[in-house]
C-alpha positions in Angstrom: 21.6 36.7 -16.1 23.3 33.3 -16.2 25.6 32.6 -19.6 25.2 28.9 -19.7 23.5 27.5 -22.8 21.4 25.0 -21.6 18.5 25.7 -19.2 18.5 24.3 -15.3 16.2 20.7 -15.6 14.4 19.4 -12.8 13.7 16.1 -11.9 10.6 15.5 -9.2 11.2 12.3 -6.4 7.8 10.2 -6.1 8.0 8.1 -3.1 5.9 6.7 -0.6 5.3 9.6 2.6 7.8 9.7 5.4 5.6 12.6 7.0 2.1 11.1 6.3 0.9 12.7 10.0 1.9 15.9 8.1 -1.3 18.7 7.7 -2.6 18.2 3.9 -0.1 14.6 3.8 -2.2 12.3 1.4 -0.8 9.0 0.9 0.8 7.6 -2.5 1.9 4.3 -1.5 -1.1 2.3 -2.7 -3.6 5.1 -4.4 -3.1 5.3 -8.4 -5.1 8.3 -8.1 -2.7 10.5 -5.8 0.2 9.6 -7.8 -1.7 10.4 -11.5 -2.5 14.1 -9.6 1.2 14.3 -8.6 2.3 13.8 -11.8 0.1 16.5 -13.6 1.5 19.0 -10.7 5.1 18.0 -12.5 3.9 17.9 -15.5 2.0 21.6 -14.9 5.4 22.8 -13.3 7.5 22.0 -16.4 9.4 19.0 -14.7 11.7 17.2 -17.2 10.6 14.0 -15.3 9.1 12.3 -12.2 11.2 10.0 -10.7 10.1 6.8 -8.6 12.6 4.7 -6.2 12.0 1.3 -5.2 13.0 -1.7 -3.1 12.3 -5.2 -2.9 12.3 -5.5 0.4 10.1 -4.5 3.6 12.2 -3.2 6.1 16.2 -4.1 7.6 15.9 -7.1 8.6 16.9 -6.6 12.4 13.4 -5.6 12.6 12.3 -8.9 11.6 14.6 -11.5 12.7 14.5 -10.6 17.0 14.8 -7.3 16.6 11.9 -4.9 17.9 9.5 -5.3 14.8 7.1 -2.8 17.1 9.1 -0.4 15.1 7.4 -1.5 11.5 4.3 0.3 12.7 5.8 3.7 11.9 7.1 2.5 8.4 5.1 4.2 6.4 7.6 3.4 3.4 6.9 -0.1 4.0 4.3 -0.8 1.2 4.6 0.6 -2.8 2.9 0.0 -6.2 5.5 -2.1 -8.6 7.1 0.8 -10.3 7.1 -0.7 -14.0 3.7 -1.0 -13.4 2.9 2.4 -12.2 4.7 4.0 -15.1 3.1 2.5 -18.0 -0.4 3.5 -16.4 1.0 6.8 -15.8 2.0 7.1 -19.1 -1.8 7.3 -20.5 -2.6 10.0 -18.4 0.1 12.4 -18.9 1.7 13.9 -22.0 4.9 15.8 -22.2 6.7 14.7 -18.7 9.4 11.7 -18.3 8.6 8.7 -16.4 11.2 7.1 -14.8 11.7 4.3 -12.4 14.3 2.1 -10.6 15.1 -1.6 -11.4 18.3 -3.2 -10.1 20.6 -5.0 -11.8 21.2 -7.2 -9.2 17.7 -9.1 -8.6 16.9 -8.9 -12.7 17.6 -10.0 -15.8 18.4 -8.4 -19.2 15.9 -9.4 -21.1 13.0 -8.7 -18.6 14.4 -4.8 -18.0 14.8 -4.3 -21.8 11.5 -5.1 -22.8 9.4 -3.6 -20.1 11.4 -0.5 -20.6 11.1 -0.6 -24.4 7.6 -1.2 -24.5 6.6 1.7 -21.4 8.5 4.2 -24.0 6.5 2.9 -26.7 3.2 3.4 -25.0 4.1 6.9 -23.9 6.0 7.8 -27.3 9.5 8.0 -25.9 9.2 9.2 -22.2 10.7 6.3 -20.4 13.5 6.3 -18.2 15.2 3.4 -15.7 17.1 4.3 -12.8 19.7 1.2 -12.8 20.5 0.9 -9.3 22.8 -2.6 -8.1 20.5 -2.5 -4.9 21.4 -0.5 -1.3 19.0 -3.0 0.3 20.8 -5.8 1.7 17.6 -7.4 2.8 16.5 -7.6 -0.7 18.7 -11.0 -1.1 16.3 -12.8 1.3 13.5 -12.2 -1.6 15.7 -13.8 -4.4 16.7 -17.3 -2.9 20.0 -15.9 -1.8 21.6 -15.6 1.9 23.8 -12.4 1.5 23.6 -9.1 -0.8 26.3 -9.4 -3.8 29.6 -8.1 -2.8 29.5 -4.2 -3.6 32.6 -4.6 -6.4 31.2 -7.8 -7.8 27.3 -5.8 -8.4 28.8 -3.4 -10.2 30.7 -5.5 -12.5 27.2 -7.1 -13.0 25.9 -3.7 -13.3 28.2 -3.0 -16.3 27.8 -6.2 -18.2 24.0 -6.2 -17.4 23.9 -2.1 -19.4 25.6 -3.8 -22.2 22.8 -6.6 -23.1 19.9 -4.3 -22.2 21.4 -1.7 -25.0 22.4 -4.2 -27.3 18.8 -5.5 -26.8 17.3 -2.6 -27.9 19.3 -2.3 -31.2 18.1 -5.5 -32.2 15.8 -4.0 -34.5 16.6 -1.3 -36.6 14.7 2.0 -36.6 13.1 1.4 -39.9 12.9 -2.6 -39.6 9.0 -2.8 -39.2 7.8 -2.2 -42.8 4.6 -3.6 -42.7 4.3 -3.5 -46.6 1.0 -4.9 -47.5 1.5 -5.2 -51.1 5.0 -6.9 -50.7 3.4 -9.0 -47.6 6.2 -8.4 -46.0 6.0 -7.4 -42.3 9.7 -6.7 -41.8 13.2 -6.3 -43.2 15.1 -9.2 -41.7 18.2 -7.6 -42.9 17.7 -5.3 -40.4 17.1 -7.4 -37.4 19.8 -8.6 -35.3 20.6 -11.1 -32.9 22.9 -10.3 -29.9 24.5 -13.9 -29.5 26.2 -12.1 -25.7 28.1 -14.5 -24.1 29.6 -12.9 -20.8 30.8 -13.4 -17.2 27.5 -13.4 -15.5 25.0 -13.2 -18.8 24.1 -15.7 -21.7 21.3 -13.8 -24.2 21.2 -14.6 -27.6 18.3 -11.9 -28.8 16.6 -10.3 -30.7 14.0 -8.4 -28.4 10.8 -9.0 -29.4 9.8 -5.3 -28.9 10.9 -3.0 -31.9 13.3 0.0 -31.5 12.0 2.0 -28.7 11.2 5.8 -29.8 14.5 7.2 -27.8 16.2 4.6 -29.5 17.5 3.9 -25.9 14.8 5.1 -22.6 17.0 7.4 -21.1 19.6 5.8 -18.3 20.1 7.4 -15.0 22.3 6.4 -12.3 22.6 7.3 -8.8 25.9 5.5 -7.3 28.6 7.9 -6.4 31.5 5.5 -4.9 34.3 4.6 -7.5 32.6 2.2 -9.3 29.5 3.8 -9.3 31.4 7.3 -11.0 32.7 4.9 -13.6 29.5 3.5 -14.0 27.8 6.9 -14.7 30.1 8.0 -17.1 29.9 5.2 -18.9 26.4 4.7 -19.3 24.2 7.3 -17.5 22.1 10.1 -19.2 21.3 11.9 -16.1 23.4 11.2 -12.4 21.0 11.3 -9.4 23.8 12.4 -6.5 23.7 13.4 -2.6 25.7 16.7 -2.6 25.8 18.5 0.7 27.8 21.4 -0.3 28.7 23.4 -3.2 32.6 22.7 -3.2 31.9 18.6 -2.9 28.4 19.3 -6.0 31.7 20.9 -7.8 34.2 18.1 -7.5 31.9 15.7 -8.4 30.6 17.1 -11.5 34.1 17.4 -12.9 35.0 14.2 -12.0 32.1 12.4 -13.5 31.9 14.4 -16.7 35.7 14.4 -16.8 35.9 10.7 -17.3 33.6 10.4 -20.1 36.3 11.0 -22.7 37.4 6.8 -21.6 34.0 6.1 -23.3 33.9 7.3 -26.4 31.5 10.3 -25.1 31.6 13.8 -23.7 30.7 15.8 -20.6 27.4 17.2 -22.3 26.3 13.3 -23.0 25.1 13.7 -19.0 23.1 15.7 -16.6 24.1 15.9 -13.3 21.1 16.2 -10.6 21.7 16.8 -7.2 18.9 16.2 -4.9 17.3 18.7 -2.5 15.0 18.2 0.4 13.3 21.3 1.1 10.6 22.9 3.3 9.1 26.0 2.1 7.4 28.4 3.8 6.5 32.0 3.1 9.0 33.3 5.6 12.4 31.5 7.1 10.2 31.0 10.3 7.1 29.4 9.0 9.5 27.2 7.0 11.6 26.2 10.1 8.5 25.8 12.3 7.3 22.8 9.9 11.0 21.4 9.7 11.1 20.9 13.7 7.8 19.6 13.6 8.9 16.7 10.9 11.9 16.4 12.8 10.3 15.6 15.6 8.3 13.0 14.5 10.6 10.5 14.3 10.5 7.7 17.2 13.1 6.5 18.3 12.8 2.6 16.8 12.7 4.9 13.2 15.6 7.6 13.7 17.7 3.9 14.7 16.4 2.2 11.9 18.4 5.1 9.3 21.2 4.8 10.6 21.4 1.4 11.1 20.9 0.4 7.6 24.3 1.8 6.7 26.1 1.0 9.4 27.2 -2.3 7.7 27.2 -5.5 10.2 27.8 -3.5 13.5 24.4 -3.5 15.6 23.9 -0.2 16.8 20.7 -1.3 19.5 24.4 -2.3 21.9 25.3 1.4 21.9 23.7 4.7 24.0 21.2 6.5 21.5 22.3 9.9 23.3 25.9 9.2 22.4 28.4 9.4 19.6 28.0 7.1 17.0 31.0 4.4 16.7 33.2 3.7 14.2 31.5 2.2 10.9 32.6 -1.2 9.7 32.3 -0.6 5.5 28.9 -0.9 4.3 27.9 -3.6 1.8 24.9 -1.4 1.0 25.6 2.2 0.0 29.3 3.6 0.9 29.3 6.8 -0.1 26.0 7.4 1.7 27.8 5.9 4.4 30.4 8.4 3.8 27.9 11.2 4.1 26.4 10.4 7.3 29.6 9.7 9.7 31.0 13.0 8.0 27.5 15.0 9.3 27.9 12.8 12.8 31.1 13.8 13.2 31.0 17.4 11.7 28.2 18.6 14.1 29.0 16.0 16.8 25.7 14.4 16.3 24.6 11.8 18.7 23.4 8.8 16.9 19.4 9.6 18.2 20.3 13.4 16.7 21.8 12.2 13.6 19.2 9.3 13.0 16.4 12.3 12.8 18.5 14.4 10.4 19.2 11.3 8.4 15.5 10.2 8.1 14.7 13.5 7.0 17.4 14.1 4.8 18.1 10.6 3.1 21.5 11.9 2.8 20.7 14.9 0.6 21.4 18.6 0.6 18.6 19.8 2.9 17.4 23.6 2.8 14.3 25.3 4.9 13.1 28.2 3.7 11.6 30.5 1.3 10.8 30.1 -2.4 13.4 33.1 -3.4 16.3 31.7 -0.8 15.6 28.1 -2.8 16.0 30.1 -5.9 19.4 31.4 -4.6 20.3 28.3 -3.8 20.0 26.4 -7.0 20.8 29.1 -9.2 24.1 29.2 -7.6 25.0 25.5 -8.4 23.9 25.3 -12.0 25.4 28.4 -13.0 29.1 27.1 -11.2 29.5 23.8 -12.6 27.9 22.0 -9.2 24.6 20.7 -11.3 22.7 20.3 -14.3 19.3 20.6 -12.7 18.3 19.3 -9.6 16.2 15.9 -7.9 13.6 17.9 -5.5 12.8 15.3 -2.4 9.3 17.0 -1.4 9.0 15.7 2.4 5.5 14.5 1.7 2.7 14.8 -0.6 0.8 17.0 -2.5 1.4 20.2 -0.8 5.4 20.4 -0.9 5.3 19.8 -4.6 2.4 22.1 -5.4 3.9 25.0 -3.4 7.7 24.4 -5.5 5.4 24.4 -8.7 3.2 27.8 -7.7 6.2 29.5 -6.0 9.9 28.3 -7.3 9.1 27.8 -10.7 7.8 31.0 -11.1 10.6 32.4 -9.8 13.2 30.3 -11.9 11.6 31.5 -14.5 11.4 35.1 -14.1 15.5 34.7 -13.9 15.5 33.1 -17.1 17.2 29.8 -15.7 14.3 27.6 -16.6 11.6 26.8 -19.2 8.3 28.3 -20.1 7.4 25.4 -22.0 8.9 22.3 -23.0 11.5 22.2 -25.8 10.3 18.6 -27.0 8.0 15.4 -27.4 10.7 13.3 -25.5 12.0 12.9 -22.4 15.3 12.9 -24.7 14.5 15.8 -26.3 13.5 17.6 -23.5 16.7 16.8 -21.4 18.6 18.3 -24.7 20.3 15.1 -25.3 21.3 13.0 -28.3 19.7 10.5 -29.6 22.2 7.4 -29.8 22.5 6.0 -33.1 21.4 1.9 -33.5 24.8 0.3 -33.3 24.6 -2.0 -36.5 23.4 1.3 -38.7 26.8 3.3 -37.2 29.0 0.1 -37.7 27.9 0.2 -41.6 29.0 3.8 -41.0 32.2 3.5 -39.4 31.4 5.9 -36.9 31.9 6.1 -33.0 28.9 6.3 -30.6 
């Protein structure tokens, strides 16, 4: 029986199929419909939140600039509902799980993310979430009247100054500001609203939002960067830490280092939760589970088990090199190192050929994968939450519905029969539910004297 307070919280990945030929794969790129059922699946499975990536580009641009764009006719990733969007309609047809979604810093401003996000926790009563992200995509620059993604030190800076105005943002208005007193006529206590007046680096705002306090006070704030900037990043402003672990020792590491530089901030290591993600294959036996592994495995063409690698292999064109041989030293990736990182250290680990490593990497997306059955998962994940590796865990189902509904009829079950995870959820909010503190409107705790 594990002796850690708090229980294991599970996060579930939404994103368009990369094994639609799969038996029982139903698409979710484009159809409301299949993503409102996959979110009552999570919601029926206890999930503290569904969580959906996103890009603002097609493809790598190779493909479209001489490259072989034959190769976009296998990209089934290639097309996706607007994510803001997709939450706030998802919102009215669910009722206890969080909804979050990415938005970079990069290609946005401020004001924009703060009020889409304040008003998507408003209409679901305080289960919003954004994923800020300073863009892997280096194509996504082409869509935003620029020539070249945003040096990777110089985004984050962005990143840090663009957290700062979106959170000041939604302080503007105090929790009890909207009084709406109809005997007094007045609609508001303008002693308690607040302008921003931020005048920074790469952001002028003045404020206020004109969307009141949102019910979390903040949506909660995840992050998923895990190079040095990105760590110092997290532990400055993240709730919950989406990461690529691929083994318990490294999951270890970087939980203690994240958590261990919170104290710079003025907050503590319980102020986050640390997710690893997982892509798994179930099956009822070890076998069944590996059969359907190979067979997604070996879907991948050519063109597409090129086209994963290639996107972090920074400005060196892989096409020049033999697919059945090693893959050559990297030049630093302007996109996403420590994914980067991640895939030469499986390439060189297993001596991988860059065809062999290209169908592990599109199956994988860099993260921890496991085949097998529901118990083994269990195992798995119980090992890492109850030594310090995770706080819960981002499950990566390899398509859609079936992978999720079998975690929901099989693992969860099983968690919970260990004691490790829910029977019903602790809360109305996504905050609540993730067992973390509401923070304090900065104007009210400066009249207080007190810290964040």
């Amino acid at each position: 029986m594990p002796t850690k307070k708090r229980l294991m919280k599970l996060t579930a990945f939404c994103h368009p199929p990369g094994h639609w030929r799969m038996p029982g794969a139903k698409p979710t790129d484009m159809d409301f419909e299949e993503v409102a059922h996959i979110a009552h699946v999570a919601e029926r499975g206890l999930f503290d939140m569904l969580f959906f990536q996103d890009s603002a580009a097609v493809a790598p641009a190779y493909y479209l600039s001489g490259g072989n764009a034959e190769a976009l006719a296998e990209a089934a990733r290639c097309v996706r509902l607007e994510p803001l969007t997709l939450l706030a309609a998802l919102a009215t047809v669910t009722k206890r799980i969080g909804l979050i979604a990415t938005a970079t810093t990069t290609y946005n401003d401020p004001f924009n993310i703060a009020r889409k996000y304040a008003t998507i926790d408003h209409i679901s009563k305080g289960r919003a979430g954004w994923n800020l992200v300073t863009s892997q995509n280096v194509d996504e620059a082409l869509n935003f009247s620029q020539t070249a993604h945003m040096d990777h030190a110089l985004r984050y800076e962005r990143a840090q100054e663009f957290y700062d105005v979106v959170t000041g943002l939604w302080d503007s208005w105090e929790d009890d500001a909207v009084i709406r007193d109809r005997d007094s006529g007045r609609y508001i206590d303008p002693d308690k609203l607040h302008a921003l007046h931020h005048q920074g680096k790469h952001f002028s705002v003045r404020g206020p939002l004109n969307v009141a306090r949102p019910p979390q006070g903040y949506p909660i704030v995840a992050q998923a960067g895990s190079s040095e900037p990105g760590r110092a990043l997290a532990a400055r402003t993240a709730d919950v830490v989406f990461t690529a672990q691929v083994s318990l020792k490294e999951a270890q590491a970087f939980y203690a280092d994240v958590k261990g530089r919170t104290a710079l901030y003025g907050r503590v290591p319980d102020d986050i939760r640390i997710m690893p993600g997982i892509r798994y294959v179930l099956g009822a036996t070890d076998a069944q589970a590996r059969e359907s592994y190979d067979m997604m495995l070996a879907e991948a063409s050519e063109a597409g088990a090129l086209a994963s690698v290639q996107r972090l292999a920074g400005d060196l064109d892989l096409r020049q090199f033999p697919l059945d041989g090693p893959l050559p030293d990297l030049p630093p990736s302007n996109a996403a190192r420590e994914r980067q990182k991640l895939m030469i250290e499986l390439a060189r680990r297993e001596n991988l050929s860059i065809r062999e490593l290209g169908r592990r990497f599109t199956f994988s997306l860099g993260h921890l994968v496991y085949v097998g059955t529901a118990m083994g998962l269990a195992d798995l994940m119980e090992e890492w939450w109850a030594n310090d590796a995770a706080d819960g865990f981002t499950m990566l189902p390899p398509y859609f519905p079936e992978p999720l509904e079998a975690l929901v009829e099989t693992l969860i079950p099983e968690l919970q029969r260990r004691g490790v995870f829910r029977t019903a959820y602790e809360g109305a909010t996504l905050r609540e539910n993730l067992e973390l503190r509401r923070p304090e409107n900065r104007y009210v705790r400066d009249r207080k004297g007190k810290s964040w």
